[in-house]
C-alpha positions in Angstrom: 112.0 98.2 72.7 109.2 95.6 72.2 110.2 93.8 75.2 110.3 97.0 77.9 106.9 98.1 76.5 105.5 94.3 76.9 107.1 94.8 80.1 105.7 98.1 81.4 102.1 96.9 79.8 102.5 93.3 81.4 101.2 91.9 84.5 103.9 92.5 87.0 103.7 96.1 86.5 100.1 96.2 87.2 100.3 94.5 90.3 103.4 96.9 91.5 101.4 99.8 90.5 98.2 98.7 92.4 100.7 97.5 95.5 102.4 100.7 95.1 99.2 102.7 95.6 98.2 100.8 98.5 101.4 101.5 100.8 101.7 104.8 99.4 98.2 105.6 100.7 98.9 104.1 103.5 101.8 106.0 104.3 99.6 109.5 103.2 96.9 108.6 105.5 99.8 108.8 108.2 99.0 112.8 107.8 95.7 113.1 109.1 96.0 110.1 111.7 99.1 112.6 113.2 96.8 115.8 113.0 93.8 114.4 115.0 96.3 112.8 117.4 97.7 116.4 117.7 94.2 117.9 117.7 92.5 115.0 119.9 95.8 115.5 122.4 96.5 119.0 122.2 99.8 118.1 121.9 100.8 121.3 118.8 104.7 121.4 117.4 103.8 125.3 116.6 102.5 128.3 118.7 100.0 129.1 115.8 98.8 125.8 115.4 97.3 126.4 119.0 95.0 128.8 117.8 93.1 125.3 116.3 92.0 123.9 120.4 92.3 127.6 121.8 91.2 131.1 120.6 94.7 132.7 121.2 98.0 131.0 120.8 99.1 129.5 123.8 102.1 128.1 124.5 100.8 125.5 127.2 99.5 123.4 124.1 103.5 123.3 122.6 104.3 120.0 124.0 105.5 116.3 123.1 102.6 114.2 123.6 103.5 110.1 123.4 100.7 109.2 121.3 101.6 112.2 118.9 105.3 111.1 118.9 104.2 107.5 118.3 102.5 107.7 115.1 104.4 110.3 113.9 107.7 107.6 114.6 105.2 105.2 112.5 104.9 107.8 109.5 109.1 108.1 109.6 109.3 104.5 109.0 107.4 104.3 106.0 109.1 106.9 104.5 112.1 104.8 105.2 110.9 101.7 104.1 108.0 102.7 100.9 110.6 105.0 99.5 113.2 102.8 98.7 110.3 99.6 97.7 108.9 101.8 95.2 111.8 102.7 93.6 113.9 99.3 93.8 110.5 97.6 93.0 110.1 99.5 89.7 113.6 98.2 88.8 112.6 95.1 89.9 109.6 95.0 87.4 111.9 95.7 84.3 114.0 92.7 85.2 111.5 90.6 83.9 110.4 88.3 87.1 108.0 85.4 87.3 104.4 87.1 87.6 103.8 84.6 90.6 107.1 85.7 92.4 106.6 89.6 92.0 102.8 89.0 93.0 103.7 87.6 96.5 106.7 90.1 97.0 104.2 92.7 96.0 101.4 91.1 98.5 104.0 90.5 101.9 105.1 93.6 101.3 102.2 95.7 101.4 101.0 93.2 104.1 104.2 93.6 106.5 103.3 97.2 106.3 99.6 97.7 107.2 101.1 95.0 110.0 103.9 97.4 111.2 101.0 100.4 111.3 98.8 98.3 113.6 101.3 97.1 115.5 103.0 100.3 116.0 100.2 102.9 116.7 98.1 100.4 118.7 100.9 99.6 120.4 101.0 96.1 120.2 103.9 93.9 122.1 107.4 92.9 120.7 108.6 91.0 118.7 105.6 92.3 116.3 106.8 95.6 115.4 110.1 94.1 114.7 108.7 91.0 112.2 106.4 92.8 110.5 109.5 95.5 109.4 111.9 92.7 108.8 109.5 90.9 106.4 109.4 93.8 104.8 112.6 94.9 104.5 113.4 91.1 103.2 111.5 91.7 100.6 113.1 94.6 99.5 116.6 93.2 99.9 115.2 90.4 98.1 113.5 92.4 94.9 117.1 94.4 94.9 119.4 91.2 94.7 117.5 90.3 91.5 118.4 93.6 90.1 121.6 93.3 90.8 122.1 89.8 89.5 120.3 90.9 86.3 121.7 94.2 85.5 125.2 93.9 87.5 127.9 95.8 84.7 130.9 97.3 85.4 
């Protein structure tokens, strides 16, 4: 038990934690960027969300605006990509990795992402969307395969 508790009190953790804050923030602030895209666009998903440009509801305000659809497309793929980082980083914490290691997993990561925002909801050209989620995503894959060579029993 000495070991887990050196290991939740230990280094790596604290720089998951503090990594972990900064995409998950990241990913909250997705929230109000979509709201003042729909409120800067008029662009509502809900007839009484109209009532926030317009007096009365009206349903000329329900519509798909591009800009809307874009960062809300943006805010989808950090839930697809933070989610599983958290929780795959957390195991990878209790494996017991090299502080150096976890530190620039931790740092690419959180740097692919605010990369993939920027590129995404600007829109900046191709290939920089795509990088900036496969370096993520590698460094997922890559945090996982240690847990999986560390804790692999059948």
């Amino acid at each position: 038990m000495t070991k887990l508790s050196h290991t939740i009190e230990g280094d790596v953790m604290a720089a998951f934690v503090t990594y972990t804050a900064v995409v998950v923030i990241k990913m909250m602030l997705m929230s109000p960027l979509t709201a003042y895209f729909r409120l800067t666009k008029k662009a509502f998903a809900n007839m009484e969300d109209t009532k926030l440009s317009h007096p009365v509801e009206n349903p000329q305000f329900l519509r798909v605006d591009p800009d809307v659809e874009r960062v809300r497309r943006c805010h989808q793929n950090d839930l697809e990509n933070i989610i599983p980082f958290v929780i795959i980083g957390l195991m990878y914490c209790l494996t017991g990795p090299h502080v150096s290691t976890a530190l620039l997993y931790f740092r690419v990561f959180a740097a692919s992402r605010i990369c993939h925002t920027v590129a995404y909801v600007l829109p900046l050209p191709q290939p920089s969307r795509a990088l900036s989620w496969m370096v993520g995503m590698v460094v997922t894959f890559c945090m996982a395969s240690r847990v999986l060579t560390k804790t692999f029993h059948l």
